[in-house]
N, C-alpha and C positions, 0 to 999 in steps of 0.2 A: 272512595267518595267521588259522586261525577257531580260536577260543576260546569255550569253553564255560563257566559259570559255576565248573563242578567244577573248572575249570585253574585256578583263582584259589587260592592260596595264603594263609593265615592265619596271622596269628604274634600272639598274645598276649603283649604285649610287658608286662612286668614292670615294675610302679612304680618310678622311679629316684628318691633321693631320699625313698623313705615313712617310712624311721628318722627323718630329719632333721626332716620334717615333725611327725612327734608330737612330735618332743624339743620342739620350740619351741612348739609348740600352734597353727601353720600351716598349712594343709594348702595347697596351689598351686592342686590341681585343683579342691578347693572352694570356695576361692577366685574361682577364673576362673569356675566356675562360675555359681557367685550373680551374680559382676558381668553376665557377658549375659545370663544370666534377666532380673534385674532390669532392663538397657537394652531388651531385646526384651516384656519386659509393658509396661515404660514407654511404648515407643512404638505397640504396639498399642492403648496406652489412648486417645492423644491422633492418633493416624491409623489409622485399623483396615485399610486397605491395607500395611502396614507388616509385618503378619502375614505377608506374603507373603516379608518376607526372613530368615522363620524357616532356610530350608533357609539364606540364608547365613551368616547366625550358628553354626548348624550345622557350618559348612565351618570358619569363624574360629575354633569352639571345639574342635573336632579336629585344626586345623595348632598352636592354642597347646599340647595337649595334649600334643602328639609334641615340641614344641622342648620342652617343661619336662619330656617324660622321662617322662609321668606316664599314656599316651594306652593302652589297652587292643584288641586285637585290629587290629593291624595289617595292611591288605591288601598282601601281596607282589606286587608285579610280574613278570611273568615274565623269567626269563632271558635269552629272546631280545631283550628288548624292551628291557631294558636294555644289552646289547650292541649294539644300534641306536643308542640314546641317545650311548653315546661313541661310536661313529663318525660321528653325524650331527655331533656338537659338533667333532670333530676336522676334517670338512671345513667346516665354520663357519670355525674358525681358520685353517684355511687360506686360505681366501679373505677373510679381515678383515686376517690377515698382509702377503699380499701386495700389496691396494689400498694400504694406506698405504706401502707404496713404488713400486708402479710410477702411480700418482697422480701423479708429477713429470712424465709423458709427457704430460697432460691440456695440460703448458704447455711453452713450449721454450727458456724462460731460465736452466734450473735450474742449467744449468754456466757460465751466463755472469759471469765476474768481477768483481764490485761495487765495486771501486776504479775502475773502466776506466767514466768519466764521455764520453758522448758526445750530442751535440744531436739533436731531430730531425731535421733539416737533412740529416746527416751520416750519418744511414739512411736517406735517402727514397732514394736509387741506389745500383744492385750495382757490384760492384767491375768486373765485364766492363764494362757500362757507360763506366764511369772507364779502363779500358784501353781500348777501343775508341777514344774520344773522343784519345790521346793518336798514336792512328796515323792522322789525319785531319789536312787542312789546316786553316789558322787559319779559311778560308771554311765548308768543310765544317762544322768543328767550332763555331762559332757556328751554324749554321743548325741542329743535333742539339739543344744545348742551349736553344733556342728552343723547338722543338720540346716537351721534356722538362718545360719551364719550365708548358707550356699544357696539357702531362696532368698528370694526377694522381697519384703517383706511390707505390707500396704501402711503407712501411717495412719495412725486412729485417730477419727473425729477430732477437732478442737471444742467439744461441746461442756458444760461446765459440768456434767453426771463424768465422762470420760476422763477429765480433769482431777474431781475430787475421788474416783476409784485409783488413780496413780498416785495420787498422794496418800492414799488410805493405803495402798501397797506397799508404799517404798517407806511411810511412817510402819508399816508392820514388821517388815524385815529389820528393820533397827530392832525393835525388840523382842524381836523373836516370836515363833508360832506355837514354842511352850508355855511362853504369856498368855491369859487368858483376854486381854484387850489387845495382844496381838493376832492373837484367833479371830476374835470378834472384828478386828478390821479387816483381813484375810476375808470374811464373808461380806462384810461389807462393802469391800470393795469388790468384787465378784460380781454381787446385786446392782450396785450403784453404774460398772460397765455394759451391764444387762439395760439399766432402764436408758443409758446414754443412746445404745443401739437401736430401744425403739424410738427414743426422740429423733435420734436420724430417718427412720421409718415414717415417720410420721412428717416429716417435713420435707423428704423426696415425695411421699403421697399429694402436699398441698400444692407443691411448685407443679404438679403433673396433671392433678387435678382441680386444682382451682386456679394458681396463677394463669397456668401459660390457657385455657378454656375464657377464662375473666379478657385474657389480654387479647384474643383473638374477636372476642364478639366485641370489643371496645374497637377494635382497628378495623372491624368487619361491619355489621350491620349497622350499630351506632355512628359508625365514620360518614357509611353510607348514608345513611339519612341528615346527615350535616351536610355533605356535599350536595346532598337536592335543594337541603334550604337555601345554600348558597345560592342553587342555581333559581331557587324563587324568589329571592330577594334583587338578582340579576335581573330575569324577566320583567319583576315589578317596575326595576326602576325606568327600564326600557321603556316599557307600557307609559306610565307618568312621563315619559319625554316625550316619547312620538303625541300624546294626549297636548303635552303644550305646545309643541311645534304645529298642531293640528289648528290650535285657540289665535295663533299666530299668523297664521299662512295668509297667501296672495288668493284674492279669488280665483286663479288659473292654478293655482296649486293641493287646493280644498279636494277634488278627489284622489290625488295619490296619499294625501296627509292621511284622509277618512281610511285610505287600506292598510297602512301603515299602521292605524291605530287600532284593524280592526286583527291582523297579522300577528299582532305583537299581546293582541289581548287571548287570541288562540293559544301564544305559547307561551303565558304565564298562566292560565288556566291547564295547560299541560302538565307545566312546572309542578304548581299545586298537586294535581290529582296524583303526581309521579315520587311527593314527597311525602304526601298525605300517606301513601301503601306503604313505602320503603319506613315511616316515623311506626305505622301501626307493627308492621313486621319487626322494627325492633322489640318495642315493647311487647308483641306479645311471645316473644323469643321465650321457653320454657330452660333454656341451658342455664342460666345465671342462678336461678334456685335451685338445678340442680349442681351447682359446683356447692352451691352453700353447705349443700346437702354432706357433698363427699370432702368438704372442709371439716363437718363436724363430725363424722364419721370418723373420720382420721387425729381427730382430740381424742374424740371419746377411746377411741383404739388405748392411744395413749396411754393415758390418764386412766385409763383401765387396768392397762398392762405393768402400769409403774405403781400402781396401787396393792394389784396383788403382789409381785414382788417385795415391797419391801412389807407388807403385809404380813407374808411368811415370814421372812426375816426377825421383825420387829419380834415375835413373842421368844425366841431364839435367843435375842440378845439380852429380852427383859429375863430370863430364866439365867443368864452366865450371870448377869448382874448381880441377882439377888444372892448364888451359890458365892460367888466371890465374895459381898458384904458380909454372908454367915462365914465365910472361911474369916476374913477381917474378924469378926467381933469376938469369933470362940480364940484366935489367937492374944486377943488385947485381953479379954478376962484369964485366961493362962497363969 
């Protein structure tokens, strides 16, 4: 957007409050006034580099001026610019929305059950593992766990699939795997570690590609376009000071006030045009729908892969079930 000083719109905002002021023998603005006078001589006196934060006392007594209602010749912002401003803040929110909840993908214990107390011991091996070792000779299976004993061995997930396959194990070996619901949880719990694995997969996927992507254009481009408005909201107030200091002046003072105001209106018109780019460049940033993209990619993966698995499963178990009630009913009519 190129913006000329002439686009800059002025509104002489009316005393709010000036009745109320005489009534009581108050005035706000003059008030405020005197008080930074007063702190900005003071400290010219006793540091004369100090003078130098004339312009920002300047800024401080025209942001107090506008909150007390009392602030003259206010600089509008354009239209557009402001229509920038809520949609940059709306896709802010969005992305502040959504970290604080898919943040639970950074870890993978979020659904695992906090009652369900177990050792490390008791996660240092997978459930295949533990079934493998149960189809092996007493020989065989001593020399495996020998073996396993002299690696090191990673701890499994705390996720609630990884959880209920160890408990669907270690309830199976109580009853044995010539049980036929001790079979059937032997596979169960097989499946059930399979789908826990791609839930891990699928939530190193989101933290990789959607967290930390969401979180860098939130600290990146969005950041950036906040700190311009800042710096347009600085400029503005600037402009509105030097504007009043200008309304104010001695007649031997009217032409440095007049550059003053014409200086400061260059570099809020800067400001503008410099946060106007940076607000479009976020918003037209294409990365954010494409995290979205590779967030539901990574469900669907999912929820794909945990479906067919127990999918297979499921007609497997409905066939032991029904064998086992016919084995039941020919036994009770006997």
């Amino acid at each position: 957007m190129s913006m000329e000083p002439s686009d800059i719109k002025v509104v002489d905002a009316q005393p709010q409050g000036g009745a109320q002021a005489s009534n009581t023998g108050l005035n706000p603005n003059v008030l405020l006034n005197n008080t930074l006078d007063g702190f900005a001589n003071f400290s010219s006196k006793i540091n004369p580099f100090a003078q130098r934060l004339n312009k920002g006392f300047g800024q401080v007594r025209q942001f107090a001026q506008e909150k007390l209602g009392t602030a003259e010749g206010v600089t509008e912002l354009p239209q557009e610019y402001k229509d920038l401003e809520k949609k940059v803040d709306a896709l802010r929110a969005v992305h502040s929305n959504l970290l604080k909840v898919t943040r639970v993908h950074n870890g993978h214990s979020y659904d695992y059950p906090a009652q369900i107390q177990e050792s490390i011991a008791g996660l240092s091996s997978s459930v295949q593992s533990q079934i493998q070792n149960l189809t092996l000779s007493p020989a065989d299976r001593a020399q495996l766990e020998s073996q396993n004993q002299a690696q090191q061995q990673i701890p499994q997930p705390k996720t609630l699939s990884h959880a209920v396959s160890r408990a669907a194990v270690a309830s199976a070996e109580g009853i044995g795997a010539e049980d036929p619901l001790g079979t059937a949880l032997f596979k169960y719990a097989a499946i059930s570690e399979k789908v826990g694995d791609a839930r891990v997969k699928m939530d190193d996927e989101i933290a990789a590609k959607f967290n930390q992507p969401f979180q860098t254009t939130l600290k990146t481009s969005i950041e950036h376009s906040l700190r311009a408005r800042r710096a347009v909201q600085s400029a503005r107030l600037t402009l509105d000071a030097c504007k009043a200091r200008e309304r104010s002046a001695r007649p031997d003072r009217a032409d440095v006030a007049r550059l003053e105001v014409e200086q400061a209106e260059d570099q809020f018109v800067a400001a503008v045009e410099e946060a106007t780019n940076l607000m479009k460049i976020a918003l037209e940033n294409p990365e954010p729908l494409r995290n979205l993209a590779d967030l539901i990619a990574a469900q669907v993966a999912y929820y794909k892969e945990a479906h067919e698995l127990l999918a297979e499963l499921a007609p497997e178990i409905d066939e032991m079930q029904v064998t086992q009630e016919s084995l039941y009913r020919n036994s009770r009519n006997e």
